[in-house]
Wavefront OBJ file of the C-alpha trace (Angstrom):
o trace
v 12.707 -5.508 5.961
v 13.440 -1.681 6.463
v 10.065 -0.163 7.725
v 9.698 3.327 6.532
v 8.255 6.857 7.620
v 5.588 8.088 5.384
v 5.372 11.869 4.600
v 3.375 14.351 6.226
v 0.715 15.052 5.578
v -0.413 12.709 3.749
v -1.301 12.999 0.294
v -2.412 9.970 -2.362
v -2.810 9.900 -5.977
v -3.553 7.796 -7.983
v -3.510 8.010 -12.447
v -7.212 6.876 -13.749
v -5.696 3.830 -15.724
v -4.857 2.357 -12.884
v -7.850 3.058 -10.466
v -9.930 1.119 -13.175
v -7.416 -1.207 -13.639
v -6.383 -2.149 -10.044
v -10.340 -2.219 -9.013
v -11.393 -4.646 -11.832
v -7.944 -7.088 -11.689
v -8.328 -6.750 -7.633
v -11.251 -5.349 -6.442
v -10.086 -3.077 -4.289
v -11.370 0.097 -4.482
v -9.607 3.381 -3.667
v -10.612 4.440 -0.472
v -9.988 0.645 0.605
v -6.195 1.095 -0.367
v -6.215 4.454 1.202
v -7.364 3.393 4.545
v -4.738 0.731 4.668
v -1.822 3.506 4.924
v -4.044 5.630 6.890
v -4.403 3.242 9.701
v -2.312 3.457 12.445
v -1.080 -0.045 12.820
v 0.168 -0.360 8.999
v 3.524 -1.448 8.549
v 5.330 -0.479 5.412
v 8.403 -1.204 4.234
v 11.310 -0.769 0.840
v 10.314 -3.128 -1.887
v 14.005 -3.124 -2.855
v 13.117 -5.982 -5.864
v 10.665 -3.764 -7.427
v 12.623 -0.513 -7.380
v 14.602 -1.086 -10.500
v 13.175 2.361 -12.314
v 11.887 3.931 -9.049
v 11.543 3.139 -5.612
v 8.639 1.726 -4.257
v 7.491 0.333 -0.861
v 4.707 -1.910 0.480
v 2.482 -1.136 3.231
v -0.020 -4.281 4.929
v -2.441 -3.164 6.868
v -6.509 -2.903 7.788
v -9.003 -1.795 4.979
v -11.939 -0.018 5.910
v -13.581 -3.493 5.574
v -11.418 -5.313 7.899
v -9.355 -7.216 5.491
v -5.926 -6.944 5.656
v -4.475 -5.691 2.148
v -1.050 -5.104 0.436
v -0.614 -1.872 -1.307
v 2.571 -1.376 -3.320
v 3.451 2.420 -4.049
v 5.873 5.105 -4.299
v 6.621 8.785 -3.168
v 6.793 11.368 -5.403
v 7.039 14.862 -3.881
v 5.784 14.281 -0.707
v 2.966 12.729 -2.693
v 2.103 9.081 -2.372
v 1.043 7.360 -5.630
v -0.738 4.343 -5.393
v 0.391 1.465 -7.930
v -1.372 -1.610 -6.496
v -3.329 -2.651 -4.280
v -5.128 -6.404 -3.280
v -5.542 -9.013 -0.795
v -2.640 -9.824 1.575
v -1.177 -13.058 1.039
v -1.231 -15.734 3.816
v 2.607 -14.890 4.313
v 2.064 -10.835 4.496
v -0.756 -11.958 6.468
v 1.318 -13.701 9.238
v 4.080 -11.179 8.999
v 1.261 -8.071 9.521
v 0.534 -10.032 12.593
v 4.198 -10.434 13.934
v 4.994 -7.482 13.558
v 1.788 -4.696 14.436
l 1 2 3 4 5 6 7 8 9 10 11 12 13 14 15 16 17 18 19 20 21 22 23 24 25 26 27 28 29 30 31 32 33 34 35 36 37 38 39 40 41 42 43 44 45 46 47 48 49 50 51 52 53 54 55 56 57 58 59 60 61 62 63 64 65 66 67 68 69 70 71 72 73 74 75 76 77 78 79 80 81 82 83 84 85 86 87 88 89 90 91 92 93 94 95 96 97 98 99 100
């Protein structure tokens, strides 16, 4: 696990098809996936077996709600783009524990 700098500032976007889609598969909403990468204690890392066509990186971390989330996405321009995000596993869990 590589842990990564994220731009600054910080910019998201996000491409409607997949706020609708992400929020009804996952329901997660944007500012919930947001917040994860905007907290402080986030870690985020390469997602090197994802990043076939372009690179992407996860990021676990504290929603606005408390709950700890996964949010996959990648950086475009400085930009960060949102692709997914949804409930942390019990294993991202433990390792968002380790290692914040």
């Amino acid at each position: 696990m590589n842990l990564i700098a994220l731009p600054d500032p910080l910019a998201f976007e996000w491409d409607r098809g997949n706020q609708t889609k992400n929020f009804t598969k996952h329901g997660i909403t944007i500012r919930q996936a947001e917040a994860v990468i905007l907290h402080p204690d986030h870690i985020t890392f390469d997602d090197p077996a994802h990043s076939a066509y372009k690179k992407r990186y996860v990021a676990i971390g504290v929603s606005i709600n408390f709950e700890i989330l996964t949010v996959v996405f990648t950086i475009r321009k400085n930009i960060i783009r949102i692709i997914s995000a949804r409930s942390s596993s019990k294993k991202e869990k433990s390792l968002y524990e380790k290692t914040s």
